[in-house]
C-alpha positions in Angstrom: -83.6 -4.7 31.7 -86.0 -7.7 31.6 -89.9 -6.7 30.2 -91.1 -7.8 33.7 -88.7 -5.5 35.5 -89.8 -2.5 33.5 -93.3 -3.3 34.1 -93.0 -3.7 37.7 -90.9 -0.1 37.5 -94.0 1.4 35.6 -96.4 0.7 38.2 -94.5 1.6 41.2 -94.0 5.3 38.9 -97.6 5.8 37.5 -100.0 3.1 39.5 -100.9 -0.4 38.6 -103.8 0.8 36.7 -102.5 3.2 34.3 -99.8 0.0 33.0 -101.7 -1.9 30.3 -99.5 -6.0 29.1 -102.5 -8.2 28.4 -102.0 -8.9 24.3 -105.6 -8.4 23.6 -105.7 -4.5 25.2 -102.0 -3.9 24.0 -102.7 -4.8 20.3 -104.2 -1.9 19.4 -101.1 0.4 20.1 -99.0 -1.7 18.5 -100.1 -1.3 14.7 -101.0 1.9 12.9 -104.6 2.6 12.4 -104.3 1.2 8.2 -102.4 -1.7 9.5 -99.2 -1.2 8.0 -96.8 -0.7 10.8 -96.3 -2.9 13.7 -93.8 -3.0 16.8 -93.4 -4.2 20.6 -93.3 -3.4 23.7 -93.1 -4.4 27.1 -96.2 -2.4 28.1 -98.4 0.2 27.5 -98.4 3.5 30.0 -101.0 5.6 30.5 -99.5 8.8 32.5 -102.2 10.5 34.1 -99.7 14.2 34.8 -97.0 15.4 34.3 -94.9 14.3 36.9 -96.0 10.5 35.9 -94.2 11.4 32.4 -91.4 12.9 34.6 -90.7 10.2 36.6 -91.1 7.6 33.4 -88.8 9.5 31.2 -85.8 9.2 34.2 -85.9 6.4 34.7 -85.8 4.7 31.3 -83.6 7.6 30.3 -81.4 6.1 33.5 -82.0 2.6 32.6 -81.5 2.6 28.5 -85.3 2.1 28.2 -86.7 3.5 24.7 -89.7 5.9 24.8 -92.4 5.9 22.0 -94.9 8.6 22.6 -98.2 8.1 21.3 -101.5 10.2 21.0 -104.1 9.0 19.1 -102.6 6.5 16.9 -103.5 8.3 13.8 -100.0 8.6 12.3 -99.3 7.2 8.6 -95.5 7.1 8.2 -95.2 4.8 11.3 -94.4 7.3 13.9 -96.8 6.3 16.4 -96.0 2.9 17.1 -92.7 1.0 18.9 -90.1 -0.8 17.4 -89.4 -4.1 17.2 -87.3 -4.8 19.9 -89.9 -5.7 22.7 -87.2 -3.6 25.6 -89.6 -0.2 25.0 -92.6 1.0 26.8 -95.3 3.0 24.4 -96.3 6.3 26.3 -99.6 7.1 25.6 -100.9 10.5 27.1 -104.8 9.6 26.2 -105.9 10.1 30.2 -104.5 13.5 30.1 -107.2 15.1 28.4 -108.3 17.9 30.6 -109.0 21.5 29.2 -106.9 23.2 31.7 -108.5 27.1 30.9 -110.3 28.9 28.3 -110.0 32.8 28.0 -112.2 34.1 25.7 -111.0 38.0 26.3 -107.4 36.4 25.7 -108.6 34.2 22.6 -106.8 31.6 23.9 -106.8 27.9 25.8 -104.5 25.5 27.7 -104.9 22.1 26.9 -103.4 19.0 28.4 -102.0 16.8 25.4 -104.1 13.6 25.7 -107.3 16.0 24.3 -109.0 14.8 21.0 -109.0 17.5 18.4 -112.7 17.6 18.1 -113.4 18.0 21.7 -111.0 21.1 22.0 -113.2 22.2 18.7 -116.2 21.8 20.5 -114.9 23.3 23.8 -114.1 26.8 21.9 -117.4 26.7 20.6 -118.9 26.4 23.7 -117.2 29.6 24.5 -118.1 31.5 21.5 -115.0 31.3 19.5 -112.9 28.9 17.6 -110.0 26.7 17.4 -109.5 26.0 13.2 -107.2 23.2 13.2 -109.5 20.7 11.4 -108.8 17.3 9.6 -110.0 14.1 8.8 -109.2 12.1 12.0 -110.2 15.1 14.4 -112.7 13.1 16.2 -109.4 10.0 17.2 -106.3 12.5 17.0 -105.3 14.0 20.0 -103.3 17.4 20.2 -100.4 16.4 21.8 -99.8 14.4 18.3 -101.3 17.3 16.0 -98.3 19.5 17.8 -95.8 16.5 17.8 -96.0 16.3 13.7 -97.1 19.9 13.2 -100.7 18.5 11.4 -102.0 20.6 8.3 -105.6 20.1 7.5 -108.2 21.8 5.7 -107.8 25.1 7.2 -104.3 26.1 6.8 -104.5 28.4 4.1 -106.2 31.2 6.6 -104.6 30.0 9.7 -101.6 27.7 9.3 -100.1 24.7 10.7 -100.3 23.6 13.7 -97.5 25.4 14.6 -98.5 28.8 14.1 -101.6 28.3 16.5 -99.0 27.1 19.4 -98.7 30.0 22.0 -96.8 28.1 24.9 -96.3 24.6 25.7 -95.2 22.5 28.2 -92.6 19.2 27.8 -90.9 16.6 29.2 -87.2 16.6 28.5 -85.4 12.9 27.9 -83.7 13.2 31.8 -87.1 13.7 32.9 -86.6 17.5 33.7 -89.8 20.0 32.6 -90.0 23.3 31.2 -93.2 25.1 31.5 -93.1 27.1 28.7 -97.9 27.4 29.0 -97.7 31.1 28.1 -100.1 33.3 26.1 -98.2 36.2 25.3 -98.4 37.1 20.9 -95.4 38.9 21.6 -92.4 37.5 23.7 -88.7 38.6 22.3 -86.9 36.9 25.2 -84.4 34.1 23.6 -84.8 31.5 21.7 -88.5 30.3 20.3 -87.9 26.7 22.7 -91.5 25.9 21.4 -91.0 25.3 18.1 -88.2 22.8 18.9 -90.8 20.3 19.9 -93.7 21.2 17.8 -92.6 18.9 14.6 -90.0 16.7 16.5 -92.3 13.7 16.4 -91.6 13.1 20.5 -88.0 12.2 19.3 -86.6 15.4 22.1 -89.2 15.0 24.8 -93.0 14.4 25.4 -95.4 17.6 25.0 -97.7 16.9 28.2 -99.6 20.4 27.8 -99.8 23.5 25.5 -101.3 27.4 25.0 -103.3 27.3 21.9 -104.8 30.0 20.0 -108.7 30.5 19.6 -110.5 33.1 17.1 -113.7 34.8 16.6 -116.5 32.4 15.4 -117.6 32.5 12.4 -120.9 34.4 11.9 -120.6 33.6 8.1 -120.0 30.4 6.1 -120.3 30.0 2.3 -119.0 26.8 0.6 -119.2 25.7 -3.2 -117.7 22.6 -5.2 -116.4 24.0 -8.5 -116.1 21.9 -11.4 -113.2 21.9 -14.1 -112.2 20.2 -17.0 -108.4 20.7 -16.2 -105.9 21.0 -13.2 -104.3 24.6 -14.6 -108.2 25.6 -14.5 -108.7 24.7 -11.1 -105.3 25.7 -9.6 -105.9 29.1 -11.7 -109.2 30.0 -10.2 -107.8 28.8 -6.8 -105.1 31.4 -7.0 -107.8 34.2 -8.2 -110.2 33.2 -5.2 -107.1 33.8 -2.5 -106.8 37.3 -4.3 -110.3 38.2 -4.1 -111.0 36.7 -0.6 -107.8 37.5 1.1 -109.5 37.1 4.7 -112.5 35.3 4.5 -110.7 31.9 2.9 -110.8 28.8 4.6 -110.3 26.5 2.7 -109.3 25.5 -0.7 -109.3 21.6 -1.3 -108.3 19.9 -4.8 -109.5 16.8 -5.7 -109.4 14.6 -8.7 -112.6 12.3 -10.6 -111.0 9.6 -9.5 -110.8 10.2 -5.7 -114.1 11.5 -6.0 -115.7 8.4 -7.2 -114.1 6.5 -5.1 -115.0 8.1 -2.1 -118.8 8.5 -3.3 -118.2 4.1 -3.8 -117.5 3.7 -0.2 -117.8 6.5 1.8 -121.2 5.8 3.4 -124.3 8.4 2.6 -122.5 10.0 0.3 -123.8 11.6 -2.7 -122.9 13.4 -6.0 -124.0 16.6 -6.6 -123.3 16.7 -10.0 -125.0 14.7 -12.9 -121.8 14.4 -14.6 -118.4 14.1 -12.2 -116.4 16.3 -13.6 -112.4 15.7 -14.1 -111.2 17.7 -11.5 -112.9 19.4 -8.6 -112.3 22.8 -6.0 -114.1 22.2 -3.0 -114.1 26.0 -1.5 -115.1 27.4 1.9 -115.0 30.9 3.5 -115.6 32.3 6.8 -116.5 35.4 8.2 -116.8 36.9 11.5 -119.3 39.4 10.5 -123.0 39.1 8.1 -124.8 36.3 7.0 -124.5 33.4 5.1 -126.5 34.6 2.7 -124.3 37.6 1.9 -121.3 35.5 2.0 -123.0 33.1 -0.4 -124.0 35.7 -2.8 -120.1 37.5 -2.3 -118.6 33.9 -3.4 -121.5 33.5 -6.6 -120.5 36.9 -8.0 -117.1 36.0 -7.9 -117.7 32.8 -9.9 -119.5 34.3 -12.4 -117.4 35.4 -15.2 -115.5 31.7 -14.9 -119.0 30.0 -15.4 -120.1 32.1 -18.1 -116.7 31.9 -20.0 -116.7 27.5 -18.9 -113.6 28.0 -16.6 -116.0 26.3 -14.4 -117.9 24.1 -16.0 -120.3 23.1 -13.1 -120.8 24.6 -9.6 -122.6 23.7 -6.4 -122.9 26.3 -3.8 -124.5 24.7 0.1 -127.5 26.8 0.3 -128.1 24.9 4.0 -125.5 23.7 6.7 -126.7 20.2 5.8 -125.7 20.6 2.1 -122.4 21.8 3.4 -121.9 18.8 5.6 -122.9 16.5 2.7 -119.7 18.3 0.4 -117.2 17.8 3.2 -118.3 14.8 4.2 -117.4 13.4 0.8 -113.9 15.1 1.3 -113.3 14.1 4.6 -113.8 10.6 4.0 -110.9 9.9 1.2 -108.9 8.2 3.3 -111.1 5.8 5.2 -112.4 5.1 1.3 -109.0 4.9 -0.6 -108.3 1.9 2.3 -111.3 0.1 0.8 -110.7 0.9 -3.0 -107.5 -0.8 -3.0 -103.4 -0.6 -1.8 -103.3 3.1 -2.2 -99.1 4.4 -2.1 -99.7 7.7 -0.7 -97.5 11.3 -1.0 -97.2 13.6 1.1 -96.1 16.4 -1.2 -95.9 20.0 -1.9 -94.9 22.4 -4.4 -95.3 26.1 -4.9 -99.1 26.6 -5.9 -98.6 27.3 -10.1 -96.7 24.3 -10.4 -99.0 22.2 -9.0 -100.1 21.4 -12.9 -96.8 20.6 -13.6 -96.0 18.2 -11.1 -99.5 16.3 -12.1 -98.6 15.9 -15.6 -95.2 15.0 -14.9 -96.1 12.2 -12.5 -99.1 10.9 -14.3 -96.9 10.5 -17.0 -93.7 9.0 -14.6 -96.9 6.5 -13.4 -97.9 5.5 -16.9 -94.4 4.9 -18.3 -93.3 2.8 -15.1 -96.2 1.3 -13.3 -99.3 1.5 -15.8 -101.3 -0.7 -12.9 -101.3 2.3 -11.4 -104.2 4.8 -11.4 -103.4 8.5 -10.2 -105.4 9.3 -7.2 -105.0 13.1 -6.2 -106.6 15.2 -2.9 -104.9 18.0 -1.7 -105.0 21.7 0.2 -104.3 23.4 -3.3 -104.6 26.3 -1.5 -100.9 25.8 0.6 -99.4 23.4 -2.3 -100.0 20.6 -0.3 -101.2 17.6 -2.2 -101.4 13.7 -1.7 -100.8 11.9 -4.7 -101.7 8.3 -4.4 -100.5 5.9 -6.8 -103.7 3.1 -6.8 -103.2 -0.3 -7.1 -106.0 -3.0 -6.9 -105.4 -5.5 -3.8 -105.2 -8.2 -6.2 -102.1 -6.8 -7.9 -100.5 -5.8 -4.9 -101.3 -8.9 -3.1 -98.9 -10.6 -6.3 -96.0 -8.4 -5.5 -92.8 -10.3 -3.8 -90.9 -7.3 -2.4 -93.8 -4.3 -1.8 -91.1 -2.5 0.8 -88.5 -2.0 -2.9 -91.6 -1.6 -4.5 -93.3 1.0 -2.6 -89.9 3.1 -2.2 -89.4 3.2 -6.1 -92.9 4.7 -6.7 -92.3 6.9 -3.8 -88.9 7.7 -5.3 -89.9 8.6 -8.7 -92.3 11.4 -7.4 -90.5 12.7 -5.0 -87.4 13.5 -7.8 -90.1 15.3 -9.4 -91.3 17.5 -6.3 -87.9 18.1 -5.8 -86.8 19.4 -9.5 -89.8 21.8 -8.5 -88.5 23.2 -5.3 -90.8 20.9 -3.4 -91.0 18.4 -0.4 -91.7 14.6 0.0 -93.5 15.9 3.5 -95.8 18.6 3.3 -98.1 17.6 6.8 -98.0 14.2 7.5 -94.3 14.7 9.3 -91.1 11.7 9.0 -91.9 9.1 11.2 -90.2 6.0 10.6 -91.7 5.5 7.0 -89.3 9.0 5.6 -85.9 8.2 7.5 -84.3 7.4 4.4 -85.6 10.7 2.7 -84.3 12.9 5.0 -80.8 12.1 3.7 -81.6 11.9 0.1 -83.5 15.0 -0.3 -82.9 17.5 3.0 -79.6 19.5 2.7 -77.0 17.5 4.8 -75.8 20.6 6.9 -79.3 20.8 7.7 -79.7 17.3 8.7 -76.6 17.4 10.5 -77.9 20.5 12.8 -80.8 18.6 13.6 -78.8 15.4 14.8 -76.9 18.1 16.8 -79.4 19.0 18.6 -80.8 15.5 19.4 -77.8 14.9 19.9 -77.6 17.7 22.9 -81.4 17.0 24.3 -81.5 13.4 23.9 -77.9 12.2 24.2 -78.6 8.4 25.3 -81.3 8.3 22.2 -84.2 7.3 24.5 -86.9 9.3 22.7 -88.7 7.6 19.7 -85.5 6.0 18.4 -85.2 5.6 14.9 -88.0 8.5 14.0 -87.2 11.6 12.2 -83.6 10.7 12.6 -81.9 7.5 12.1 -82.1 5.2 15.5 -78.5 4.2 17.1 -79.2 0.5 16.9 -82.8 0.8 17.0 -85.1 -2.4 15.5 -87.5 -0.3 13.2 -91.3 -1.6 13.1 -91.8 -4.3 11.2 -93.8 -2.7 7.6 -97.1 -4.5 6.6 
């Protein structure tokens, strides 16, 4: 079908208003927020309910139309742009964004999928309780994306991914059928867990247009510290004592390395060191408590760190004594990413390994990095606490801006770490999800029974491939996006 054709199609199905094709108000759709991944597309649609996505999903599942769902464009393995081929509309659920209900005797709220994270944070607050999934782009990312790649964050050592705080959801199957699956039942034996089919699937076997989410008490409590270390085995070690001693009250447990740090304190903006000498490796620690003070919680997590300061486990230690001090230590974690874009062409990995090896895998690719690609500098942030840790390999934007092929290049530094995550029982995606940056992975390192049982059953769902082609899975003649 012609671009004009589907565009005419779109408006008739959603309204003239809600179908976006001028270049200037398209671009933005079309390329991934770090400006390495770039497609096409006829037009831009901005469903404003769920029948809209109904009726859009027929007919280009009717038509051979491809379908790339977007939320809010925060993806970084190029999931959340088209392809190249032009003959695809991008789905974009942003004017869905309505908080459907909030129960606080049920600890739970409904949620259309066009929301931003931090406004459904902010909502639960407003009712007195909490929603934890927390990350760095919570204030752009919308939830039908945080459920569509099953997002990590900061908190998942106390509360898991996304996926465990999914109670019901509701999606748009590939014919354009829906199943309202918006329940808040904890316990529901009746068949198979539908949910979890889409939570993780990347839009490639339907569009999530609403879900159930889970809320908690909210904190009453809050202590956070940033531990110093002179080693990664320190660190990780203490880490792995903390979860034992605050089995309920941990948050969050956030590794990072001297040299992220400094380069986040070079250009994140207002931020400042706490220490008066950066020390080579860093726990930024938080727990949470539904009952007592901050003070008690404060004093709980300084008696706990004792023994390790006075024997130089830790060699330095800041604990917030004020919310602003605690703002000022996440700020400086929050902001790696936005910083690591300035510092240079950072090659990121989203890996994870059981917890105590997480020293292992550091020396073994710091020392893969420094036999193979010495321009490299071993940038390292992570959620030690669920062995979830992005190792960037750093390279200055001069050096990178010399190199002929970066795609080859790129895949070998990628490839060399994820051999070693693997030797380790690990993963080359810990959060981040496939996309169509991982394709390639999924056959070299996933069991091939497995990845043949998931082709089945996109196979079943989405038989005329009209769902984000070429994500997760590979496309049937799909044009992948063009790679910056």
């Amino acid at each position: 079908m012609e671009q004009q054709s589907i565009v005419d199609a779109m408006r008739e199905l959603t309204g003239a208003a809600n179908v976006v094709t001028a270049a200037a108000d398209m671009a933005p759709h079309l390329i991934d927020w770090r400006k390495r991944h770039t497609g096409i597309a006829a037009c831009v649609v901005f469903p404003r309910s769920v029948e809209h996505v109904s009726a859009v999903l027929a007919f280009c599942n009717a038509h051979g139309i491809k379908v790339f769902p977007q939320g809010g464009n925060t993806s970084v393995c190029g999931g959340s742009v088209p392809d190249a081929s032009g003959n695809s509309i991008l789905l974009n659920l942003g004017k869905m964004n309505r908080v459907l209900d909030i129960n606080a005797q049920d600890n739970s709220m409904t949620v259309e999928a066009g929301c931003i994270l931090a406004d459904l944070q902010q909502a639960a607050l407003d009712a007195d309780r909490m929603f934890p999934l927390t990350l760095g782009a919570e204030g752009s990312c919308q939830i039908g994306g945080n459920l569509a790649t099953n997002a990590g964050g900061t908190n998942v050592v106390r509360f898991g991914n996304t996926r465990d705080l999914v109670l019901g959801l509701q999606a748009v199957l590939p014919d354009g059928k829906v199943w309202n699956g918006l329940r808040t039942l904890r316990k529901n034996n009746s068949g198979y867990d539908l949910k979890n089919l889409f939570v993780g699937a990347e839009g490639t076997l339907g569009v999530i247009t609403a879900a159930s989410l889970k809320l908690f008490p909210k904190p009453r409590a809050v202590a956070t510290a940033l531990l110093g270390f002179d080693t990664v085995d320190a660190a990780v070690q203490l880490g792995i004592e903390l979860q034992s001693a605050f089995p309920g009250e941990l948050v969050g447990l956030e590794l990072i390395s001297q040299s992220e740090f400094e380069i986040s304190l070079r250009h994140a903006a207002n931020a400042r060191n706490p220490f008066e000498r950066t020390p080579a490796w860093m726990v930024l620690v938080e727990l949470a408590a539904s009952a007592g003070s901050n003070d008690a919680l404060a004093d709980a997590l300084t008696a706990a760190l004792e023994a390790p300061l006075e024997n130089s486990t830790i060699v330095d230690a800041v604990v917030a004594s004020s919310e602003q001090q605690r703002l000022d230590l996440w700020h400086i974690r929050h902001h790696v990413t936005e910083a690591n874009g300035r510092e240079g062409m950072g090659l990121t990995h989203d890996i994870a390994v059981p917890i105590y090896r997480i020293p292992d895998f550091v020396a073994q690719a710091g020392a893969a990095l420094a036999e193979h690609y010495p321009q490299a500098v071993p940038v390292i942030v992570g959620h030690m606490g669920d062995g979830n840790l992005h190792y960037i390999a750093m390279f200055s934007h001069e050096y990178w801006a010399g190199v002929s092929d970066k795609m080859r290049m790129q895949s070998k530094v990628s490839h060399l770490l994820y051999d070693i995550a693997a030797t380790m029982g690990g993963t080359f995606s810990a959060e981040h999800g496939i996309g169509s940056l991982h394709v390639e992975e999924m056959s070299l390192y996933k069991d091939a029974q497995e990845v043949a049982i998931m082709r089945q059953v996109k196979d079943l769902l989405d038989p005329n491939d009209t769902m984000n082609p070429g994500r997760v899975l590979p496309a049937r003649n799909a044009t992948p996006p063009s790679h910056a």
